[in-house]
PAFI-548364 format. One record per residue (C-alpha): residue number from 0; chain; x, y, z. Coordinates in steps of 0.25 Angstrom, whole numbers, plus 2048, in hexadecimal, padded with zeros to 3 digits. Layout:
<recs>
pos unit px py pz
NUM A X Y Z
...
</recs>
This chain:
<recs>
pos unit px py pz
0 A 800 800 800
1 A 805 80D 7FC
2 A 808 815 80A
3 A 801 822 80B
4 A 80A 82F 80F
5 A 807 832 81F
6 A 7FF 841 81E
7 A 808 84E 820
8 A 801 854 82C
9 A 7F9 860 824
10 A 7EF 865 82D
11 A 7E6 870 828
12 A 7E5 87C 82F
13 A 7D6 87F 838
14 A 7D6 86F 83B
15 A 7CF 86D 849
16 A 7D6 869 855
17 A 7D1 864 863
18 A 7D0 870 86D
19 A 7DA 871 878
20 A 7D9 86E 887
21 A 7D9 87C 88E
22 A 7E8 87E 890
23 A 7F3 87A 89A
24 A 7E9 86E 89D
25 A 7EB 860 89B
26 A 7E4 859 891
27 A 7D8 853 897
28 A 7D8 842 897
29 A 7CD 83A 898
30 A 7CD 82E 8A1
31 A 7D7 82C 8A9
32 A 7E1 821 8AA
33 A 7DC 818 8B4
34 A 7CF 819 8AE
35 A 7D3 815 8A2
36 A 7D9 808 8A6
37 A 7CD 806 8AE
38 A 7C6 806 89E
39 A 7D0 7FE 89A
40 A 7CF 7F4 8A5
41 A 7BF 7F5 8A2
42 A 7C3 7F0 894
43 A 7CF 7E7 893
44 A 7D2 7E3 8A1
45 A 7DA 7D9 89D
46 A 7E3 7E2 897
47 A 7E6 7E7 8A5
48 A 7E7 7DB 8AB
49 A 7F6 7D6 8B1
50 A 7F8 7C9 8A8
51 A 7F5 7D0 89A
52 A 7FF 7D1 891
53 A 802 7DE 888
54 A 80D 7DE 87D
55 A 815 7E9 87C
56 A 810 7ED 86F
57 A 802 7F0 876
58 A 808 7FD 87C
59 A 7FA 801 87E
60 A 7F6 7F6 888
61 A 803 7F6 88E
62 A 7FF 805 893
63 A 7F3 802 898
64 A 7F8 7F5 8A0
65 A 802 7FE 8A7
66 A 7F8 809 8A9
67 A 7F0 800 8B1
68 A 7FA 7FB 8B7
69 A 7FE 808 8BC
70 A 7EF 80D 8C0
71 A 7EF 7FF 8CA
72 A 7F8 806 8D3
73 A 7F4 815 8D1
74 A 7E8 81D 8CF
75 A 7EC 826 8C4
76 A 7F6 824 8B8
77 A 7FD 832 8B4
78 A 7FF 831 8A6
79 A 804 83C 89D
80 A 7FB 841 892
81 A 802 837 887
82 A 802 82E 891
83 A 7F3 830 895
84 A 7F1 82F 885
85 A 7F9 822 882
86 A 7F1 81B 88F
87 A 7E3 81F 888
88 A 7E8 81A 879
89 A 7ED 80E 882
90 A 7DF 80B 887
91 A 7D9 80E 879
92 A 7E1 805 873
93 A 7E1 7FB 87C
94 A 7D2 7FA 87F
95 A 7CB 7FD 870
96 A 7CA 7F2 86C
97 A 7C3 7ED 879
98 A 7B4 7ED 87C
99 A 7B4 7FA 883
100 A 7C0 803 87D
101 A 7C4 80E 888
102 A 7BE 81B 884
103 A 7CA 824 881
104 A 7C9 826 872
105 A 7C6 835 873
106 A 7D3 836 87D
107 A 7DC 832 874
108 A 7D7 835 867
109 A 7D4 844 86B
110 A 7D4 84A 87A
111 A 7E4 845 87D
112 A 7E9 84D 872
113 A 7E4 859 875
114 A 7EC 867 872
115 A 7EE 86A 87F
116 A 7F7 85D 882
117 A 808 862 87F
118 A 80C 85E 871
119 A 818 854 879
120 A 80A 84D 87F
121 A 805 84C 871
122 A 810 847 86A
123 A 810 83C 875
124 A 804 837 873
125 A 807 838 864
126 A 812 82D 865
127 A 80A 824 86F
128 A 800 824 862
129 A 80C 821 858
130 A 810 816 861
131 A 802 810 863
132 A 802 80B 856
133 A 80C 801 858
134 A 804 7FB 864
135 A 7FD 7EE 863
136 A 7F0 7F2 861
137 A 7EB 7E2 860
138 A 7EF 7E0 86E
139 A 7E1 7E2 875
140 A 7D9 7E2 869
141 A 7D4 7D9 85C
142 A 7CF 7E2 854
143 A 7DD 7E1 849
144 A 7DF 7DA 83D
145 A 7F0 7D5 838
146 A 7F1 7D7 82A
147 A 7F3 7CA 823
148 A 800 7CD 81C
149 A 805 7D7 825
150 A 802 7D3 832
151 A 7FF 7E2 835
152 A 7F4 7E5 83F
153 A 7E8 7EE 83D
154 A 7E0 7F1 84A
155 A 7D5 7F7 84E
156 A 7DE 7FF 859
157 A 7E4 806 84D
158 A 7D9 80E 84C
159 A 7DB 812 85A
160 A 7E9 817 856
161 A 7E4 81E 849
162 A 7DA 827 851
163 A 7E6 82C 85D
164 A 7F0 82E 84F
165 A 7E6 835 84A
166 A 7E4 83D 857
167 A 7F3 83F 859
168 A 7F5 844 84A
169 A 7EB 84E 84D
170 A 7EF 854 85A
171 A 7FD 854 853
172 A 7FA 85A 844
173 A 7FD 868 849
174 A 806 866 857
175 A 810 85B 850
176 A 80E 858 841
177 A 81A 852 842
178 A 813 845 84B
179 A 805 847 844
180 A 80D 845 838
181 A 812 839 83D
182 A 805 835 844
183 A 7FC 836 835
184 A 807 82D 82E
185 A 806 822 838
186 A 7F4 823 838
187 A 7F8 823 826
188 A 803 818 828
189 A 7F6 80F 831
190 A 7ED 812 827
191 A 7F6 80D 81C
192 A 7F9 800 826
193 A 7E9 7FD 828
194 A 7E5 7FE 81B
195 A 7F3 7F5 815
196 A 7ED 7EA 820
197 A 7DF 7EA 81A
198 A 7E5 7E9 80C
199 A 7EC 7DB 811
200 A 7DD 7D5 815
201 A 7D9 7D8 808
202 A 7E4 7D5 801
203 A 7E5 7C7 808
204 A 7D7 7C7 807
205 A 7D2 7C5 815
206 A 7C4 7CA 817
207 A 7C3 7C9 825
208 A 7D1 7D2 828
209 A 7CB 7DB 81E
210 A 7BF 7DE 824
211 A 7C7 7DF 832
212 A 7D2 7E7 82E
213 A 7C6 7F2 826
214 A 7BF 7F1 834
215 A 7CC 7F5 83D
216 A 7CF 7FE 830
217 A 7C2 807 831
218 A 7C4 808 840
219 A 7D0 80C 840
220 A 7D0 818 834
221 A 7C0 81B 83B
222 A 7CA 81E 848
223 A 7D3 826 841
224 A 7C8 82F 83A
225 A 7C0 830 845
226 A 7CB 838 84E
227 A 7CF 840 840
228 A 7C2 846 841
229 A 7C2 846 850
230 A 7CE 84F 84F
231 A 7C7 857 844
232 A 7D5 857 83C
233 A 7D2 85D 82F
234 A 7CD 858 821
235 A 7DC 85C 81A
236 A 7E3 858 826
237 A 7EF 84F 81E
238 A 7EB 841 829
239 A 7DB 843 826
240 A 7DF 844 818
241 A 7E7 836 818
242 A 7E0 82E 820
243 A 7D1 834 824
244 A 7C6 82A 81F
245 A 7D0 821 819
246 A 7C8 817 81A
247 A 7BE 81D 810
248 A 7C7 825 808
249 A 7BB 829 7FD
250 A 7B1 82E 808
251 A 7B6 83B 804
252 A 7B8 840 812
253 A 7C7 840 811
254 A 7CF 84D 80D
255 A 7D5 852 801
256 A 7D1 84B 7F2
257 A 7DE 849 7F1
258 A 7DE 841 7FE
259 A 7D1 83A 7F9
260 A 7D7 837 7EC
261 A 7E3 830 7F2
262 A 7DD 829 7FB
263 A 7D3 823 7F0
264 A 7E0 81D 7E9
265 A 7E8 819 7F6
266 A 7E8 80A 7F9
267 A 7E8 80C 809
268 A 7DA 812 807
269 A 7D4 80A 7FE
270 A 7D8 800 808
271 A 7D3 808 813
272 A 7C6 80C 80C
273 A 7C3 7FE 809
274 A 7C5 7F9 818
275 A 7BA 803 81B
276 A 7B1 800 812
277 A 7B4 7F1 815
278 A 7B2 7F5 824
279 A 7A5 7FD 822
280 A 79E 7F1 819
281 A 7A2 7E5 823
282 A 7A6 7E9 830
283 A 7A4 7F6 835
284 A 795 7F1 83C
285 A 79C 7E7 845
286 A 7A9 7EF 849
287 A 7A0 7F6 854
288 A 7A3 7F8 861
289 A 79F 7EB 868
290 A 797 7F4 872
291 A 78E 7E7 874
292 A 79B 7DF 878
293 A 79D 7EA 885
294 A 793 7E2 88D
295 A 79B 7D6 88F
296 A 7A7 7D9 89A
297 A 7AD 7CD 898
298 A 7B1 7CE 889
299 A 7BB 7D8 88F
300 A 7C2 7CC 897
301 A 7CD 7C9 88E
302 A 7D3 7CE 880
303 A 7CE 7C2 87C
304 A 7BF 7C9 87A
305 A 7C4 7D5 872
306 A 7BA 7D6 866
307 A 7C2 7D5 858
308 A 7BC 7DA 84A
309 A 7AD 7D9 848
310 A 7A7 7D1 842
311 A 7B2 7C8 844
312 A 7AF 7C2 852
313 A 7AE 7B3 850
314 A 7BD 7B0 856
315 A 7B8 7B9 862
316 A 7AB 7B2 866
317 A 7B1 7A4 867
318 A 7BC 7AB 870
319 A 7B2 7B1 879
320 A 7A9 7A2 878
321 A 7B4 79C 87E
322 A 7BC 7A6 886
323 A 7C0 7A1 893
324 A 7BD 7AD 89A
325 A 7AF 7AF 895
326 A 7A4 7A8 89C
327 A 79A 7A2 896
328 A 791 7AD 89B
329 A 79A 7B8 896
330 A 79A 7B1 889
331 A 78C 7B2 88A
332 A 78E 7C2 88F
333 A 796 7C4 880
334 A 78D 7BD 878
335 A 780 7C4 87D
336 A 789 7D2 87A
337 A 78B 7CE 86C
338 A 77C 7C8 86A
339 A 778 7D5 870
340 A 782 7DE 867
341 A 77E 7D5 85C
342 A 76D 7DA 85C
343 A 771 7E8 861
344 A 77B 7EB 855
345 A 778 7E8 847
346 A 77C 7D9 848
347 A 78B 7DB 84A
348 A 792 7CE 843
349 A 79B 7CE 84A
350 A 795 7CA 859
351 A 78D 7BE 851
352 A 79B 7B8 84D
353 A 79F 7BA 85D
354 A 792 7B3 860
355 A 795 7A9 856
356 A 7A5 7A6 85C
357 A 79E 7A8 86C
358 A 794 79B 869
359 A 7A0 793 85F
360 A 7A8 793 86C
361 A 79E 793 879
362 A 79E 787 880
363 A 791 781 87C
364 A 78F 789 871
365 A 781 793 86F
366 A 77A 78A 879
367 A 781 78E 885
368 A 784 79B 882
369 A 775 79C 881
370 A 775 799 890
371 A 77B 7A5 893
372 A 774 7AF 88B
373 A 766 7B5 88B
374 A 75A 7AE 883
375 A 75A 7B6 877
376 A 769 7B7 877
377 A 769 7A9 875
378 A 75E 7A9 86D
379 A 764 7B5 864
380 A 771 7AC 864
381 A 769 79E 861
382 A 762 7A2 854
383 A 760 7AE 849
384 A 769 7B8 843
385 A 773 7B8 84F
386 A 775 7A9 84F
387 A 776 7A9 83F
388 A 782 7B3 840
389 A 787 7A9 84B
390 A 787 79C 844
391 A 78F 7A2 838
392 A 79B 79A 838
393 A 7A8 7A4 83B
394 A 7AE 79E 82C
395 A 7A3 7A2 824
396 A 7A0 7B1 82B
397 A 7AF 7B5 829
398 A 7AF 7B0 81B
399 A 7A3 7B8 817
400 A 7A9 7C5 81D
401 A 7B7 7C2 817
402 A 7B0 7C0 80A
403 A 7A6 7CB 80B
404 A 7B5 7D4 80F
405 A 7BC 7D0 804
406 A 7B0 7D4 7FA
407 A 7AE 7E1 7FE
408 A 7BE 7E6 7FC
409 A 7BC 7E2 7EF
</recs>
């Protein structure tokens, strides 16, 4: 794939900022440390648990460890601004792909960067964001793919690190174009990377990581628009120009026609474009939020539970069926969530083909789970559209949707 040229930093006069902080006050945090390792603890308390391995690579979940750690001996952690920063994308990072992310998005895509934190502190948290990108973001979650000849990996925490890039270039464009310029070639270079690991599913032909890799790739560039706009930067600014909407490069919101004309001819977004499009006909209704999935406590227990891409849940059902830390009632509990989020929502696929790996792997199979279920949920479970969706064999399901993939990039 041809490599397109990282953006010079070219931001138009008139383009809105965020408002300061009155002066000679600090920038104002959100929550504070303690009780965001109490969120944490609420979310992925195995995380913080003694016998829990973290790599080194995971420098992410490493922090929040020794935090807690900490926090067990004293009431308050003091923590510099960069370090109050690099604890919050810690916890994002490390929690978003968990059933109850912790809510500090607006922290670290926004309020932290604020122009009343010193240029030194922004430059800080600049180069905690660099580094990030090289953590293991497949760690605490399975929402990635590996490319099949590369091997490289595209997650779903990438677009976590697009939309703090995006916020770092934009506190920077004007205090240090030097590091903004740096900051829009890494968010071009991942663009580039996504949409080369996309090309490998297609060009192996492997419908399923196709239609994962256009689900993690709609996420991640939604991510990165979404705090383009929140930041207000401007239509002509050079990074909007290069990467804004890539993923549907002829809406004609992008910039310049020059830009638009470019982009219609560039191989990354025609890649890019067509994992949208692939995203929007196929997947984008059962990558929700799981809400439904909430209720269950005990689905928070282990990583074991994390949820992977939707609809693909099969492999996960039969690990929650048979999971030695699951009782057959909190089975039951996580099968009466997904019946439930099943009628509620507009009949995600994806919680049928959990049901369907649940009952292939209970002991005793649909009968006794039916024990421990109300009547109509074993009723809803034992016959009608539910239990159609159920009694598809795994095989057959994939290979309709691989075949249905594969069609549509054509």
């Amino acid at each position: 794939m041809t490599e397109t040229a990282a953006p010079t930093i070219s931001t138009p006069t008139g383009t809105p900022t965020p408002s300061a902080p009155n002066r000679g006050q600090e920038v104002p945090r959100g929550i504070t440390p303690k009780g965001l390792i109490e969120l944490v603890r609420n979310t992925v308390p195995f995380l913080l648990k003694p016998d829990f391995s973290v790599s080194s690579t995971a420098s992410h979940l490493q922090n929040l460890q020794l935090t807690a750690a900490s926090l067990a001996t004293s009431d308050t952690a003091e923590l510099t601004h960069s370090g109050y920063f690099e604890l919050c994308l810690s916890a994002h990072y490390g929690t978003v792909s968990s059933f109850v992310p912790t809510d500090v998005d607006n922290q670290i895509r926004y309020k932290l960067w604020q122009p009343g934190a010193k240029l030194e502190t922004l430059l800080t948290m600049a180069d905690t964001v660099v580094k990030s990108l090289d953590w293991d973001f497949t760690a605490l979650s399975t929402r990635f793919v590996r490319g099949p000849r590369s091997g490289n990996i595209l997650s779903g925490v990438h677009g976590e690190w697009f939309s703090v890039a995006a916020a770092s270039y934009c506190a920077l464009r004007r205090k240090a174009p030097e590091k903004a310029s740096e900051l829009a070639a890494l968010i071009v270079r991942e663009t580039e990377r996504e949409a080369s690991i996309f090309l490998e599913f297609a060009a192996t032909r492997d419908g399923i990581g196709l239609l994962k890799a256009a689900t993690l790739i709609a996420h991640n560039l939604g991510d990165l628009d979404r705090v383009m706009d929140q930041w207000n930067l401007h239509p002509q600014d050079s990074l909007r120009e290069a990467v804004y909407k890539a993923g549907h490069p002829g809406d004609g919101k992008t910039g310049s026609d020059e830009i638009k004309s470019s982009r219609k001819n560039s191989p990354l977004f025609n890649a890019l474009s067509r994992a949208g499009a692939l995203n929007k006909e196929m997947m984008a209704d059962e990558n929700h939020r799981h809400f439904a999935l909430r209720t269950p406590k005990c689905l928070r227990k282990s990583q074991d539970f994390l949820l992977p891409i939707a609809p693909f849940f099969d492999e996960w059902g039969t690990r929650v069926g048979k999971h030695p830390a699951l009782s057959p009632e909190e089975v039951a509990e996580i099968s009466q969530a997904l019946i439930d989020g099943w009628e509620k929502l507009a009949k995600p696929v994806g919680y049928s083909r959990a049901l369907a790996g649940i009952l292939e792997t209970f002991p005793g199979g649909l009968n006794r789970l039916s024990q421990y279920l109300p009547a109509r949920s074993a009723r809803t479970l034992k016959a009608g559209p539910l239990r159609t969706l159920c009694a598809t064999p795994r095989a057959r399901f994939e290979d309709q949707w691989a075949s249905k993939a594969l069609s549509l990039l054509q």
